[in-house]
N, CA, C and O atoms as CSV, one atom per row, in Angstrom:
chain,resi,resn,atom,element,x,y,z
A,1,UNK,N,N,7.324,-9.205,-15.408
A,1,UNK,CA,C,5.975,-9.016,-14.946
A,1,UNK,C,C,5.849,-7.611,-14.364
A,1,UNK,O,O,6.754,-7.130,-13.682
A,2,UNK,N,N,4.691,-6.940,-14.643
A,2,UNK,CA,C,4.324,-5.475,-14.229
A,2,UNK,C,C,3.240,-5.460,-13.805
A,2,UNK,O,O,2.446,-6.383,-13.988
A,3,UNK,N,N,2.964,-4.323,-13.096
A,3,UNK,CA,C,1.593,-4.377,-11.980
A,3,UNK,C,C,0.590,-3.341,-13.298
A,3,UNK,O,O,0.663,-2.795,-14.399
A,4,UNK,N,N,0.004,-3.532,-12.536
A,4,UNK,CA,C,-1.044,-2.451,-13.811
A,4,UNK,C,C,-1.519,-1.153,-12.628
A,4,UNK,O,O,-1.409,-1.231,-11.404
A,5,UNK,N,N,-1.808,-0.533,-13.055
A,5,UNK,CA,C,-2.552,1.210,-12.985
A,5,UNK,C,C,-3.876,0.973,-12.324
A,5,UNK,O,O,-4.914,0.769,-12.954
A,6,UNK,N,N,-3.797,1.004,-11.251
A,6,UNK,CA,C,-5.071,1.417,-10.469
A,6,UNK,C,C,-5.911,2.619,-10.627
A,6,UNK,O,O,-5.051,3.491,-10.745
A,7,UNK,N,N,-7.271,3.323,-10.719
A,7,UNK,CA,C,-8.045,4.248,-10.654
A,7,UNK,C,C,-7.995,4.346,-9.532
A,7,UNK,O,O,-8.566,3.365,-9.056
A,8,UNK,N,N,-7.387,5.410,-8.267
A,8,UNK,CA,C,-7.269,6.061,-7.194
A,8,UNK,C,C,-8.955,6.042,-6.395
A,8,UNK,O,O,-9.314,5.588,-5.309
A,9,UNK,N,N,-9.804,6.833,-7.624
A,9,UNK,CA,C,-10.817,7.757,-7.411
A,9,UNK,C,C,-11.806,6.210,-7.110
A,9,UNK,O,O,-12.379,5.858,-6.079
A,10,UNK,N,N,-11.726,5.630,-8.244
A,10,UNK,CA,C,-12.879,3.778,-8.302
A,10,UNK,C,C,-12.773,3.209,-7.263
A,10,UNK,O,O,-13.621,2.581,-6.629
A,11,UNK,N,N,-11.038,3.536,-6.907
A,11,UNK,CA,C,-10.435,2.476,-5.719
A,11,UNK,C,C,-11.378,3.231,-4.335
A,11,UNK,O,O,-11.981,2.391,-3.667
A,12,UNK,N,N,-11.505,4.347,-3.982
A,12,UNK,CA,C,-11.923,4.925,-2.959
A,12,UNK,C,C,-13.345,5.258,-3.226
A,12,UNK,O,O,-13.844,5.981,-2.364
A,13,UNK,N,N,-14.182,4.885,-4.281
A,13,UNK,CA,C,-15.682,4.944,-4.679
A,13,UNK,C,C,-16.114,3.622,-3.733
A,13,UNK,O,O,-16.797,3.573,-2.710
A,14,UNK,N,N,-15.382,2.495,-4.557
A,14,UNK,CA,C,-15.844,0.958,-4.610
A,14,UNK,C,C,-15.303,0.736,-2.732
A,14,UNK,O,O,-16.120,-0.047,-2.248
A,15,UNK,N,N,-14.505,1.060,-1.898
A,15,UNK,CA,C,-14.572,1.131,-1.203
A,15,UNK,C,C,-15.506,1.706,0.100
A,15,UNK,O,O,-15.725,0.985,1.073
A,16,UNK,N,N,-15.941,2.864,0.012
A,16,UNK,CA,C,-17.023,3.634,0.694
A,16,UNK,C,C,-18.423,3.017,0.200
A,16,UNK,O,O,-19.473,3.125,0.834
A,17,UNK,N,N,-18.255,2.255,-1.211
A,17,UNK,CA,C,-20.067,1.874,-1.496
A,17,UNK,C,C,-20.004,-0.113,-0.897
A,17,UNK,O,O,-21.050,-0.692,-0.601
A,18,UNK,N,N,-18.798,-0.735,-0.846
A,18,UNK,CA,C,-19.023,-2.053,-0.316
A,18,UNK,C,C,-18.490,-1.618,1.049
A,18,UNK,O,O,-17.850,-2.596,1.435
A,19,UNK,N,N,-18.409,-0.550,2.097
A,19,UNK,CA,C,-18.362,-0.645,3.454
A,19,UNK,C,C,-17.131,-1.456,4.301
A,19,UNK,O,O,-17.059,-1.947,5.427
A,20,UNK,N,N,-16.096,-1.316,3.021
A,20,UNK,CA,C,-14.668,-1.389,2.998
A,20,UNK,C,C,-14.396,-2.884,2.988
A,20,UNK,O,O,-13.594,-3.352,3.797
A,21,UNK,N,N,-15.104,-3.750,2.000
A,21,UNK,CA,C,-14.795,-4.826,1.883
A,21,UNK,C,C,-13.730,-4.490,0.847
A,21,UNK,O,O,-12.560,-4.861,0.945
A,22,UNK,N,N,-14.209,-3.774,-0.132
A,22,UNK,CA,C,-13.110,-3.250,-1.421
A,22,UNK,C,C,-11.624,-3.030,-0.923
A,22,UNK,O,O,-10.648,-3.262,-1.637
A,23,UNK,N,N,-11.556,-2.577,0.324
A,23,UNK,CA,C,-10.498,-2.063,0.556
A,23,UNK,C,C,-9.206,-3.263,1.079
A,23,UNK,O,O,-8.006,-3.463,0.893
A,24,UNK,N,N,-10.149,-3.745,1.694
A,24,UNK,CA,C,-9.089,-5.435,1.936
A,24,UNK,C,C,-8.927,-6.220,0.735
A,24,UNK,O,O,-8.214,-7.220,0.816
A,25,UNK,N,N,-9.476,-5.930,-0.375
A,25,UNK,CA,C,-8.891,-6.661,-1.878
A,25,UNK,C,C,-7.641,-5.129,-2.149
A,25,UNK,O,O,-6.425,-5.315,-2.187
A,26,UNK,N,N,-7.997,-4.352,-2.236
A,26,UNK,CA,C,-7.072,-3.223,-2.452
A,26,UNK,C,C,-6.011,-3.327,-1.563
A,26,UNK,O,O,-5.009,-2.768,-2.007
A,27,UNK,N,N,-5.863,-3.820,-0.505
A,27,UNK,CA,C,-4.700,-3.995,0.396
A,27,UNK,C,C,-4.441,-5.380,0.443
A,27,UNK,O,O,-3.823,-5.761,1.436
A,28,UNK,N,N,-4.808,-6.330,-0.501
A,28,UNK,CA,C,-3.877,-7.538,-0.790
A,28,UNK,C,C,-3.240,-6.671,-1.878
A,28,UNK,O,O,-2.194,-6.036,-1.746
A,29,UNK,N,N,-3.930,-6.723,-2.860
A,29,UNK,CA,C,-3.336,-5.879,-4.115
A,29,UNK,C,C,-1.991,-5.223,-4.139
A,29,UNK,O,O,-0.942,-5.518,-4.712
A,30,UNK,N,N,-2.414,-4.031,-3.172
A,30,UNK,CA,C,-1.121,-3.398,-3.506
A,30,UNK,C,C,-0.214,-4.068,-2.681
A,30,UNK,O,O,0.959,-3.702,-2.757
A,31,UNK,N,N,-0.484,-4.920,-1.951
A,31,UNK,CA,C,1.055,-5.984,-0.961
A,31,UNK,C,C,1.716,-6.598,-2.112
A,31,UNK,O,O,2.935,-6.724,-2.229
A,32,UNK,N,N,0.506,-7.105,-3.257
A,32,UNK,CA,C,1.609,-7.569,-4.103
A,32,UNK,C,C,2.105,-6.903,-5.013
A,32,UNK,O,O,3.203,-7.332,-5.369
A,33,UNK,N,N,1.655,-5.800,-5.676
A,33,UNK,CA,C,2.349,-4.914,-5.911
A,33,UNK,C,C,3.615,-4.164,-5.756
A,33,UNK,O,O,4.374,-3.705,-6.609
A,34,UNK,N,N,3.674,-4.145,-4.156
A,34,UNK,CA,C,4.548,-3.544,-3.556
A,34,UNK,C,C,5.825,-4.843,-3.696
A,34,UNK,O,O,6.943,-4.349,-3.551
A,35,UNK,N,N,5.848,-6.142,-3.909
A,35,UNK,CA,C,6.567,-6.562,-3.640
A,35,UNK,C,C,7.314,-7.007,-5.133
A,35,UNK,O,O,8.438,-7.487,-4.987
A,36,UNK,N,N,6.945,-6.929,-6.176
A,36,UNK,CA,C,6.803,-7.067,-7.476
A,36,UNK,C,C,7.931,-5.418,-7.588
A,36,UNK,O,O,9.145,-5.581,-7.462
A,37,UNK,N,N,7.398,-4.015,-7.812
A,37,UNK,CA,C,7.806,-2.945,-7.559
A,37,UNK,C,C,9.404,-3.151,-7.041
A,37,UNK,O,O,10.364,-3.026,-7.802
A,38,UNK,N,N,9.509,-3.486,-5.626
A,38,UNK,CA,C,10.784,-3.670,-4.780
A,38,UNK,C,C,11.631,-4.848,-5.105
A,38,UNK,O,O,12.809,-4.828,-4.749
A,39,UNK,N,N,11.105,-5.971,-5.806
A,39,UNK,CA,C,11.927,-6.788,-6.057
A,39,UNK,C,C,11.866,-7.680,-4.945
A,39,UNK,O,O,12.898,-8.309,-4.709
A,40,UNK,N,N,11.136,-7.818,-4.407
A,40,UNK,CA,C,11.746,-8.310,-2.804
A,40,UNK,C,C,10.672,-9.550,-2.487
A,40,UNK,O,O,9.794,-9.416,-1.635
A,41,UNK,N,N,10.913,-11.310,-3.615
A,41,UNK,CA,C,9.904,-12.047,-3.497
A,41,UNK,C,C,10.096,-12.528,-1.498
A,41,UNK,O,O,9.167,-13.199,-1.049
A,42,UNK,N,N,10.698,-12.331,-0.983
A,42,UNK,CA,C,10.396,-12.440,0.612
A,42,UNK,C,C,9.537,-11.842,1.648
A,42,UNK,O,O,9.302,-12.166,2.812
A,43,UNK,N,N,9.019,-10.601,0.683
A,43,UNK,CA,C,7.934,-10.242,1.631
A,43,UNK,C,C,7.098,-10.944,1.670
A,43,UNK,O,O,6.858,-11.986,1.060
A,44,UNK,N,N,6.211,-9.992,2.964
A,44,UNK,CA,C,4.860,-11.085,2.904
A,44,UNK,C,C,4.091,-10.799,1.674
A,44,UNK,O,O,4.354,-9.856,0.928
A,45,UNK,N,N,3.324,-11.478,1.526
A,45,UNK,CA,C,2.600,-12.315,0.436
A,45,UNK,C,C,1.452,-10.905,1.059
A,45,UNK,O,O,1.539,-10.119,2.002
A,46,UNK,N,N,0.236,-11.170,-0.233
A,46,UNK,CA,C,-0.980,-9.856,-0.031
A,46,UNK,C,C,-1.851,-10.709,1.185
A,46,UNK,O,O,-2.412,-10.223,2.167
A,47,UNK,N,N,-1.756,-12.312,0.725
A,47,UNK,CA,C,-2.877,-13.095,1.664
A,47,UNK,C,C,-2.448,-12.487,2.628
A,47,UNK,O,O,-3.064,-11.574,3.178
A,48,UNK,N,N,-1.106,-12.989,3.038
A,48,UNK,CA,C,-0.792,-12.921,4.277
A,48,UNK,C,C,-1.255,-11.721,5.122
A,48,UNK,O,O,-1.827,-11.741,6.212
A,49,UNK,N,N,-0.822,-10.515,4.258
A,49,UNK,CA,C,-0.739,-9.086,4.999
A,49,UNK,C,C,-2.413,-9.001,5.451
A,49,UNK,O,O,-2.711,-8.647,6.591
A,50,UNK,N,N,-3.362,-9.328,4.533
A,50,UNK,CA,C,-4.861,-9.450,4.861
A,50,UNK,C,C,-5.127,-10.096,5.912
A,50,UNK,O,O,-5.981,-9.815,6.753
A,51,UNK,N,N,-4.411,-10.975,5.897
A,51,UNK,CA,C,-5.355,-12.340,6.881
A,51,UNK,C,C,-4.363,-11.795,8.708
A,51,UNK,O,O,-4.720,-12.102,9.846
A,52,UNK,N,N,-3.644,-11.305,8.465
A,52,UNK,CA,C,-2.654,-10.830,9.384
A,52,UNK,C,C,-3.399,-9.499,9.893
A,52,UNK,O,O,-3.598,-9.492,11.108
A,53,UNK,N,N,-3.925,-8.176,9.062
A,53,UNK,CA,C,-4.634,-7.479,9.163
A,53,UNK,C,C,-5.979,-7.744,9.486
A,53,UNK,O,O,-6.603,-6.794,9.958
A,54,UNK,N,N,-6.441,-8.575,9.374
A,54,UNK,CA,C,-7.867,-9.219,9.834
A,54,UNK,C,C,-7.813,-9.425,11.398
A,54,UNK,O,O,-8.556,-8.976,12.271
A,55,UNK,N,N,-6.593,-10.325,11.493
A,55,UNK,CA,C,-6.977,-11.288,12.775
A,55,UNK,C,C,-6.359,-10.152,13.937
A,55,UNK,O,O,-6.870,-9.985,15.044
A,56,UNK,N,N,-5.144,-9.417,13.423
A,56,UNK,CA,C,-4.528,-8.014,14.891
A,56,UNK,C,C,-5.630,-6.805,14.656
A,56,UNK,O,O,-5.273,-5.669,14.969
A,57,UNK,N,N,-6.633,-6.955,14.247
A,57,UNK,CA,C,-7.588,-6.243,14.146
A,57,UNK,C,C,-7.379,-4.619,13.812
A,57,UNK,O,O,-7.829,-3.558,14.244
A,58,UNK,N,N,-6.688,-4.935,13.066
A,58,UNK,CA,C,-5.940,-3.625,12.376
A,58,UNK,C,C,-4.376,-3.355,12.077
A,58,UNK,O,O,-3.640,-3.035,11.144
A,59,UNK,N,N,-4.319,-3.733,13.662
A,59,UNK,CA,C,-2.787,-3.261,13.851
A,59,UNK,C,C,-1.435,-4.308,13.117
A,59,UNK,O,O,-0.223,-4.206,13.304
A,60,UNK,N,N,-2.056,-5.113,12.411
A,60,UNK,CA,C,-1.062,-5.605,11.696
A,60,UNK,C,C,-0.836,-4.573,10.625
A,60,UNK,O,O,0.285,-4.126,10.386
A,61,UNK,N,N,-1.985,-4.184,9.949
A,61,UNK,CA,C,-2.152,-2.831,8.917
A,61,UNK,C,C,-1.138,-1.981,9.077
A,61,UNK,O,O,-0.213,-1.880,8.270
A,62,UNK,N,N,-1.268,-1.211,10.300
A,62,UNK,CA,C,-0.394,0.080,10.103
A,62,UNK,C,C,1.249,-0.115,10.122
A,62,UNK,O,O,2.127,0.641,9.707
A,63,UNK,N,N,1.345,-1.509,10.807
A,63,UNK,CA,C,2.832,-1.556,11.131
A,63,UNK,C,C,3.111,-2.226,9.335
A,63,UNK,O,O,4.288,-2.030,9.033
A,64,UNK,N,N,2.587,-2.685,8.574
A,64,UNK,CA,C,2.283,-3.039,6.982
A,64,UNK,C,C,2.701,-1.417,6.210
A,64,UNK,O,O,3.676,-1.093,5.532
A,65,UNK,N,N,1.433,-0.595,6.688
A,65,UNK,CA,C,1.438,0.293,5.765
A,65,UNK,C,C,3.228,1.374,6.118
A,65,UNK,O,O,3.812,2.073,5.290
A,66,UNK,N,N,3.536,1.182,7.207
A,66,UNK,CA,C,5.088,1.833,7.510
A,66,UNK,C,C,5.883,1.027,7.259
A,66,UNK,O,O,6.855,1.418,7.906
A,67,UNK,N,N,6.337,-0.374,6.464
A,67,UNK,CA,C,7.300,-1.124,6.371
A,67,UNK,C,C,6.852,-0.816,4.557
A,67,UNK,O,O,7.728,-0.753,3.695
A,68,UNK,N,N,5.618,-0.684,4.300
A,68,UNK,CA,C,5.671,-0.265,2.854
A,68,UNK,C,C,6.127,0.987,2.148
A,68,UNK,O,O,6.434,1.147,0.967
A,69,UNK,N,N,6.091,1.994,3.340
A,69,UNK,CA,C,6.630,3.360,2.986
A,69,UNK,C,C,7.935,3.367,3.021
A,69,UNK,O,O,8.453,3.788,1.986
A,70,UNK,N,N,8.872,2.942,4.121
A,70,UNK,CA,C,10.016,2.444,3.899
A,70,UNK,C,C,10.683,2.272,2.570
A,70,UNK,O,O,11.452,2.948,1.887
A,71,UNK,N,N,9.885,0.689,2.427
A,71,UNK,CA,C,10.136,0.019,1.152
A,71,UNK,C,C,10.214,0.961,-0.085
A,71,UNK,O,O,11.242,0.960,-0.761
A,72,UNK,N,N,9.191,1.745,-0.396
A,72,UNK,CA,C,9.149,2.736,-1.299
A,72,UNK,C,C,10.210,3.671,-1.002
A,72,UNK,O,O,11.071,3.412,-1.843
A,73,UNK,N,N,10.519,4.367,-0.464
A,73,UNK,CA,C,11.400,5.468,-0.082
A,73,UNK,C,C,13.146,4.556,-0.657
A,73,UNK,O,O,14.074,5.016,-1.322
A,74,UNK,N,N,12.954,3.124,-0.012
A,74,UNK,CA,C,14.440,2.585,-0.231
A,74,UNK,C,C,14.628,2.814,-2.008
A,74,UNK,O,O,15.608,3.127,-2.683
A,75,UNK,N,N,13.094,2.473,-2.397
A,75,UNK,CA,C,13.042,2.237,-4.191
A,75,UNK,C,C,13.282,3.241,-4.588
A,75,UNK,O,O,13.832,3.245,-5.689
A,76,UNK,N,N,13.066,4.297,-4.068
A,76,UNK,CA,C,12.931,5.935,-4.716
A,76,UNK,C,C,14.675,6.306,-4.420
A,76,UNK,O,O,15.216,6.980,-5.296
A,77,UNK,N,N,15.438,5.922,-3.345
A,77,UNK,CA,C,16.678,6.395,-3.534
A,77,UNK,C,C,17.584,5.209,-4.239
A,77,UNK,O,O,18.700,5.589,-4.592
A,78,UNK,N,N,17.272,3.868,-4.486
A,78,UNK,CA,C,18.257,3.109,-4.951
A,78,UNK,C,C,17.718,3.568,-7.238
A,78,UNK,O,O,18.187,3.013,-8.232
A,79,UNK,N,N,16.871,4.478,-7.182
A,79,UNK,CA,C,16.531,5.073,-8.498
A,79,UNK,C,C,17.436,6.571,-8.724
A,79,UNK,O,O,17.656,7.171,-9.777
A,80,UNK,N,N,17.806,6.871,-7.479
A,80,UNK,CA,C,18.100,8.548,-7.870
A,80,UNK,C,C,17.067,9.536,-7.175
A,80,UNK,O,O,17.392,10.710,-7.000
A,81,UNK,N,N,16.020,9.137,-6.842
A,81,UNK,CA,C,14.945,10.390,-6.416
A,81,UNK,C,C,15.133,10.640,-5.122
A,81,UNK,O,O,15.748,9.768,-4.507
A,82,UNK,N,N,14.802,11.527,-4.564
A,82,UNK,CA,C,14.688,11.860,-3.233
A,82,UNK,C,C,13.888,11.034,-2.258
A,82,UNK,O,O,12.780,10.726,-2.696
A,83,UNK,N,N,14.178,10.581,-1.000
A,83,UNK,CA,C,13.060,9.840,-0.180
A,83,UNK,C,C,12.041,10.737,0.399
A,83,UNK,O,O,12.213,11.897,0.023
A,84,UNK,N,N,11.376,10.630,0.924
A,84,UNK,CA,C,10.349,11.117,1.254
A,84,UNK,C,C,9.583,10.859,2.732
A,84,UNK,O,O,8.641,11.502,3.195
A,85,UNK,N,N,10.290,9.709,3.323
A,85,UNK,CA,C,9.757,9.796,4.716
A,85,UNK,C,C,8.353,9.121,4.693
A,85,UNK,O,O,7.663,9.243,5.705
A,86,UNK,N,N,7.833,8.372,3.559
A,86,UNK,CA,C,6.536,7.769,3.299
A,86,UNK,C,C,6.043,6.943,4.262
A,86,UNK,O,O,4.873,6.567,4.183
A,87,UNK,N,N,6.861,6.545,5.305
A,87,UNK,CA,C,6.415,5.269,6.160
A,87,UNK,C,C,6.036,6.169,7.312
A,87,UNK,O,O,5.107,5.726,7.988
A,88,UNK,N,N,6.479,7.195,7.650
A,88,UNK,CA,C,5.663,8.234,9.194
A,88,UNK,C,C,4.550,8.656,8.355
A,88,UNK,O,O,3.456,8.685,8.919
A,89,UNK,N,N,4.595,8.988,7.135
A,89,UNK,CA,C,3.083,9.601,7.052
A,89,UNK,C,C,1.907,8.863,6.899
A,89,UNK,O,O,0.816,9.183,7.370
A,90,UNK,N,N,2.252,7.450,5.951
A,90,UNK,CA,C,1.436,6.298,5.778
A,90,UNK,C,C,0.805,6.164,7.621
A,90,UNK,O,O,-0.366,6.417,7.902
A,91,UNK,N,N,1.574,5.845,8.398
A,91,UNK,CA,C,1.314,5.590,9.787
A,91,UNK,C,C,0.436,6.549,10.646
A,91,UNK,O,O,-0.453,6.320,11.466
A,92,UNK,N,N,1.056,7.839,10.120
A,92,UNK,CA,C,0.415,8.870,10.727
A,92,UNK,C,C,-1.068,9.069,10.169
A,92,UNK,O,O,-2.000,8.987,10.969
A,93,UNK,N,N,-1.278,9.290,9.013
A,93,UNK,CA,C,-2.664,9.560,8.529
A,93,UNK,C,C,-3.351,8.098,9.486
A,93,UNK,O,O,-3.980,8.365,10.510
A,94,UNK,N,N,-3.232,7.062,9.199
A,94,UNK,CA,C,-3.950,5.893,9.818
A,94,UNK,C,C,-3.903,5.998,11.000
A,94,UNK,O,O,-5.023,6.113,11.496
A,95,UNK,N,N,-2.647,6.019,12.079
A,95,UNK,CA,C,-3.403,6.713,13.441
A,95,UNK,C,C,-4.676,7.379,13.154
A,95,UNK,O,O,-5.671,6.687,13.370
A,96,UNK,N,N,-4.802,8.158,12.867
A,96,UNK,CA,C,-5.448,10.080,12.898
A,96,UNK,C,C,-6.703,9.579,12.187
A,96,UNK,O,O,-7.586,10.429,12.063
A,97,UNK,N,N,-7.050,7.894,11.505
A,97,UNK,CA,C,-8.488,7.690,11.024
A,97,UNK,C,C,-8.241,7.813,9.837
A,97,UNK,O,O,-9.381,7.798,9.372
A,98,UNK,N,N,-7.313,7.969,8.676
A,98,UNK,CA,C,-7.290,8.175,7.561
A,98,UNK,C,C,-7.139,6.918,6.742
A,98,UNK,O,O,-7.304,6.922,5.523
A,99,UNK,N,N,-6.919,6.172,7.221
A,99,UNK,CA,C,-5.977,4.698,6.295
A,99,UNK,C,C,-6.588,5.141,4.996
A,99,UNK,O,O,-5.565,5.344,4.342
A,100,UNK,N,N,-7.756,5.468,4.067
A,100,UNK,CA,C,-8.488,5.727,3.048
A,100,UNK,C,C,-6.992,6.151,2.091
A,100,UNK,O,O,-6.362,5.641,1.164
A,101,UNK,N,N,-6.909,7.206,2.821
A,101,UNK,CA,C,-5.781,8.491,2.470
A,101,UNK,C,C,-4.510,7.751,1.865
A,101,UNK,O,O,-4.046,7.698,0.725
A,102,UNK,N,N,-4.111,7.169,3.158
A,102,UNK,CA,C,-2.529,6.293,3.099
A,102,UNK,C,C,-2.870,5.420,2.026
A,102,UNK,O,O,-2.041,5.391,1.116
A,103,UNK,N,N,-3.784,4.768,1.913
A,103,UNK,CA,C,-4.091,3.698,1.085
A,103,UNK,C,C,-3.980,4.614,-0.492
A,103,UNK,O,O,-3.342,4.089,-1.404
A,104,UNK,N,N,-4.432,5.549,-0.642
A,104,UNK,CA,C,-4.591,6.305,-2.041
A,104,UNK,C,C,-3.048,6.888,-2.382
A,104,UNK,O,O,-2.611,6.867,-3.533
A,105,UNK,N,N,-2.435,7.304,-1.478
A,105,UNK,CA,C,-1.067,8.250,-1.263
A,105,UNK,C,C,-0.070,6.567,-1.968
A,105,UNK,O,O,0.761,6.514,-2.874
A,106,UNK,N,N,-0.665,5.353,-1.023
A,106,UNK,CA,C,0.772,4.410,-1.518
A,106,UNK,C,C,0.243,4.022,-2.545
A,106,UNK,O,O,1.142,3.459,-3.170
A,107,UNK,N,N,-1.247,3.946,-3.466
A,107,UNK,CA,C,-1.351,4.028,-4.606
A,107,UNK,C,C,-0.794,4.569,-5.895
A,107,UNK,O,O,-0.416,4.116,-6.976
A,108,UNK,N,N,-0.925,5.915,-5.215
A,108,UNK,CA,C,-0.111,6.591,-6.171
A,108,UNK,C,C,1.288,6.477,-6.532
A,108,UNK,O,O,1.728,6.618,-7.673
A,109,UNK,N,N,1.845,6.259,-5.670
A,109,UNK,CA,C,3.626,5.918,-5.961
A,109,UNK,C,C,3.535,4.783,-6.599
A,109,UNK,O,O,4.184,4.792,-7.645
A,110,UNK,N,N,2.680,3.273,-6.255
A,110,UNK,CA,C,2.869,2.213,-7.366
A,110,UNK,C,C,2.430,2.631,-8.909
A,110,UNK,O,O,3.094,2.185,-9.845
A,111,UNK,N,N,1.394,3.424,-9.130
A,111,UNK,CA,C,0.778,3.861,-9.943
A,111,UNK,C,C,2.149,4.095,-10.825
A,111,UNK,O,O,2.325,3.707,-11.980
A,112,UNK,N,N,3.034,4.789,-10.039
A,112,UNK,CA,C,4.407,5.671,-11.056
A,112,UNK,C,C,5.250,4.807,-11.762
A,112,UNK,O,O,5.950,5.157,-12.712
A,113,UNK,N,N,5.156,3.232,-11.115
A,113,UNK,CA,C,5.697,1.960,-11.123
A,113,UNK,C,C,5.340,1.023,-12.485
A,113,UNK,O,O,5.930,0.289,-13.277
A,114,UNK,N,N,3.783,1.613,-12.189
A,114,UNK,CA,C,3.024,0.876,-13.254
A,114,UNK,C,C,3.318,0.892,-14.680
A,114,UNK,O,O,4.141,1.762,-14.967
A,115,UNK,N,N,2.848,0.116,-15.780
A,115,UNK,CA,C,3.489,-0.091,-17.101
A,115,UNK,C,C,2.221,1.051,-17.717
A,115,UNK,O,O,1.124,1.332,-17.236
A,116,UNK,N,N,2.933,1.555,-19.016
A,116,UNK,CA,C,2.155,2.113,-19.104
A,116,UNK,C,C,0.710,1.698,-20.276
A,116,UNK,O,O,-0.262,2.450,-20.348
């Protein structure tokens, strides 16, 4: 099973025009993505990470979006590539008001994942 290819640009259109309802389907999404990608059926589930992100009124999110950068970085060196430190910046842009950003940035790395 393979994740499919997200549009970055649709993903961050359809978000800003439904007032970021889009974006909590986009962040189940890529939870399962991310876990499909890593191999790792023990993570949390996309519901979960949503409904978890819903109810800590965010802050389940960011501590999500830095256990996903992690995750990626572990995938990128158990491949050969260099890590990248993805889980301070995922965190950092979302402090600083960006989640949009982080959300497009960990897109893109599944994107690389994706079939073609």
């Amino acid at each position: 099973m393979s994740i499919q290819r997200k549009s970055i640009g649709l993903c961050i259109v359809l978000s800003i025009v439904t007032c970021g309802i889009y974006s909590l389907y986009w962040l189940y999404s890529m939870a399962e993505d991310l876990n499909m990608v890593t191999a790792r059926p023990d993570g949390p589930s996309g519901g979960l990470v949503l409904l978890l992100t819903i109810v800590t009124c965010g802050i389940y999110g960011l501590y999500w979006l830095y256990r996903a950068g992690d995750e990626l970085d572990r995938q990128r060196a158990e491949q050969g590539q260099l890590p990248g430190h993805l889980g301070i910046l995922y965190l950092l842009l979302s402090l600083f008001g960006f989640t949009i950003v982080s959300y497009a940035l960990l897109q893109s790395e599944l994107n690389g994942y994706a079939a073609e």
